[in-house]
BALOBA-1460 file (C-alpha; in Angstrom, 3 decimals):
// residues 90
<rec num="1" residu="x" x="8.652" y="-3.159" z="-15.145"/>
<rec num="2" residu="x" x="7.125" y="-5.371" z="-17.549"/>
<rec num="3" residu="x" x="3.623" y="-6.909" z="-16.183"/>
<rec num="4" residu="x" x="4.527" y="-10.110" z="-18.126"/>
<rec num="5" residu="x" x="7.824" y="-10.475" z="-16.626"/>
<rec num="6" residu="x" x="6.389" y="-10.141" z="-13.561"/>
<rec num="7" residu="x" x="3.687" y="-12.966" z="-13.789"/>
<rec num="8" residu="x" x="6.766" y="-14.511" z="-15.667"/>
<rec num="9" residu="x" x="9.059" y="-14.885" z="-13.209"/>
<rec num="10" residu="x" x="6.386" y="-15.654" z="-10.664"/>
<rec num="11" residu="x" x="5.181" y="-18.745" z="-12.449"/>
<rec num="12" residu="x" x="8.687" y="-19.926" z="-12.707"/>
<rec num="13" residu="x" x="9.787" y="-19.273" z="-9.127"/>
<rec num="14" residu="x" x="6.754" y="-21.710" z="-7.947"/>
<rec num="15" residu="x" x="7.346" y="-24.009" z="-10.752"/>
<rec num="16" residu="x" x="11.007" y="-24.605" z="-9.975"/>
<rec num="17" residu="x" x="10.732" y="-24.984" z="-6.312"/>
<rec num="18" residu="x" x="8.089" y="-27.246" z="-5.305"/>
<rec num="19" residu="x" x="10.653" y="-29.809" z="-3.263"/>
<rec num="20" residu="x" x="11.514" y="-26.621" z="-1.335"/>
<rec num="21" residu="x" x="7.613" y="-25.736" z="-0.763"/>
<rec num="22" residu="x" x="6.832" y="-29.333" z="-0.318"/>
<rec num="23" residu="x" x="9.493" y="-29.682" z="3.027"/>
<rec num="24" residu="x" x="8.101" y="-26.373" z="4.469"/>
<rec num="25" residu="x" x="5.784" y="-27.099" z="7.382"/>
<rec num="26" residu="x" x="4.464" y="-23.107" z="7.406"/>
<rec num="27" residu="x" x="3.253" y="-20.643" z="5.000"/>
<rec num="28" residu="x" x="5.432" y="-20.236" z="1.802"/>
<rec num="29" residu="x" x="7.702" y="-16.961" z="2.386"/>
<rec num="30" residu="x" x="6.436" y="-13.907" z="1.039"/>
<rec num="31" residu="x" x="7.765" y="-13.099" z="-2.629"/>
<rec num="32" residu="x" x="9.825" y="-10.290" z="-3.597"/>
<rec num="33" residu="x" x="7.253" y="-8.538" z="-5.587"/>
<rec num="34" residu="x" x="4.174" y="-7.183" z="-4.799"/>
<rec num="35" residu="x" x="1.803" y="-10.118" z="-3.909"/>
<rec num="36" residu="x" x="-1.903" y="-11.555" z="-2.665"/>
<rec num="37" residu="x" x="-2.822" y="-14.309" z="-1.648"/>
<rec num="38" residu="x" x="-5.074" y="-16.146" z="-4.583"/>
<rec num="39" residu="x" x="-7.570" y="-19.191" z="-2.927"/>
<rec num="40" residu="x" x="-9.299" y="-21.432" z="-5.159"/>
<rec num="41" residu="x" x="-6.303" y="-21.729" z="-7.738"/>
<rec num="42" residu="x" x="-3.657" y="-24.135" z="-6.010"/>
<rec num="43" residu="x" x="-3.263" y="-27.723" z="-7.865"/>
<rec num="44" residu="x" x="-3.157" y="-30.235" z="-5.512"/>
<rec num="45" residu="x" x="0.340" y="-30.153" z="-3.717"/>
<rec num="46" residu="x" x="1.441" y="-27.218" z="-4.981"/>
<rec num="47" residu="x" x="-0.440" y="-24.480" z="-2.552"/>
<rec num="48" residu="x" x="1.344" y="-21.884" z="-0.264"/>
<rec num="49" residu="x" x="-0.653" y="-21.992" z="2.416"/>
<rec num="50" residu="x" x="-4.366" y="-22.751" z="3.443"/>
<rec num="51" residu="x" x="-6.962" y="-20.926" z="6.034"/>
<rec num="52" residu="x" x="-7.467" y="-22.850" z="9.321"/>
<rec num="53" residu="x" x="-7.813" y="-26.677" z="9.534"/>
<rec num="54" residu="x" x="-7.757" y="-27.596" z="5.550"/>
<rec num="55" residu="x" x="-4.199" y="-29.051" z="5.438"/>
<rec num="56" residu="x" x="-0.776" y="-28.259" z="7.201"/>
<rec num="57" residu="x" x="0.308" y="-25.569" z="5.101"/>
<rec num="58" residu="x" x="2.878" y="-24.769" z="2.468"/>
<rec num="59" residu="x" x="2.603" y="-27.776" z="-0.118"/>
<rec num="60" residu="x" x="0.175" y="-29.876" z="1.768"/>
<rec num="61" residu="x" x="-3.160" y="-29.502" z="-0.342"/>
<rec num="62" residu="x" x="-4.626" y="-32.630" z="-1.146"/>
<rec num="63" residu="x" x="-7.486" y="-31.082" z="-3.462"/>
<rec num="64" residu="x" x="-6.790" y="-29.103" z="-6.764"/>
<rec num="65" residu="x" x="-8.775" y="-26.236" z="-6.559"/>
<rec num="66" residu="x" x="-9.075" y="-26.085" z="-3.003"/>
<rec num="67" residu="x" x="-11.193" y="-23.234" z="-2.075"/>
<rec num="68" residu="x" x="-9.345" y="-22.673" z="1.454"/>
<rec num="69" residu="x" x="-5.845" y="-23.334" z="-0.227"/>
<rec num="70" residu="x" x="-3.947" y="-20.128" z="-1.928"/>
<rec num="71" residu="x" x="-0.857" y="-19.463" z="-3.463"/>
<rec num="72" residu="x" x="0.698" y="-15.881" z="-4.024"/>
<rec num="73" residu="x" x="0.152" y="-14.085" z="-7.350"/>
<rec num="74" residu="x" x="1.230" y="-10.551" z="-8.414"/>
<rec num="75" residu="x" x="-1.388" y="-7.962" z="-6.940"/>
<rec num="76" residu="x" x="-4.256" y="-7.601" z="-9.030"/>
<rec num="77" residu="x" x="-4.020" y="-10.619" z="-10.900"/>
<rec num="78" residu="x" x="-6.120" y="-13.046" z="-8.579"/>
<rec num="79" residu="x" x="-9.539" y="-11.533" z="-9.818"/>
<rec num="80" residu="x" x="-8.669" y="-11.912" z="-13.142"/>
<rec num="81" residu="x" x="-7.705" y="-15.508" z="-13.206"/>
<rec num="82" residu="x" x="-10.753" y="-18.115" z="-13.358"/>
<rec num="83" residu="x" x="-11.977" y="-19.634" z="-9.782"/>
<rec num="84" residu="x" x="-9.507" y="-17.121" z="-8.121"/>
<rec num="85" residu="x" x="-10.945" y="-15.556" z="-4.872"/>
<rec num="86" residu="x" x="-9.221" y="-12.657" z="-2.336"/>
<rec num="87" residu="x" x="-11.067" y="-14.781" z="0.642"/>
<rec num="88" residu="x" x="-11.610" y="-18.120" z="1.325"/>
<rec num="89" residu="x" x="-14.684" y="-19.954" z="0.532"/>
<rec num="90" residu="x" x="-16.261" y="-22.696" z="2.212"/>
């Protein structure tokens, strides 16, 4: 399948749900494709989750950038996107 449709269609699935993230109180489900979590990306609000105590989870970050908060991206894209980390930093 075609790597930009991919990263397509993941951008627009987070893009078009955020009052769906936002009422989650947990993680963010998993996606359909092949995923990892990203930390260090997230705008502010728009994260799927965070490591322990940061914020209460899916849609809760109140820091862009956050370097506890991630979101999912398609595996092997996190290194190659700017500030994106496989672990948390503090």
């Amino acid at each position: 399948m075609n790597k930009r449709l991919i990263v397509a269609t993941a951008l627009a699935s987070a893009v078009a749900t955020p009052g769906a993230v936002l009422a989650a109180p947990n993680p963010a489900p998993t996606p359909p494709f092949k995923a990892e979590k990203c930390y260090g990306i997230a705008r502010a609000g728009e994260n799927d989750c965070a490591s322990t105590g940061n914020n209460e989870c899916a849609g809760t970050s109140r820091k862009a950038l956050d370097l506890r908060a991630w979101i999912y991206v398609p595996e092997g894209y996190c290194r190659r996107i700017q500030g994106g980390s496989l672990r948390p930093r503090l």
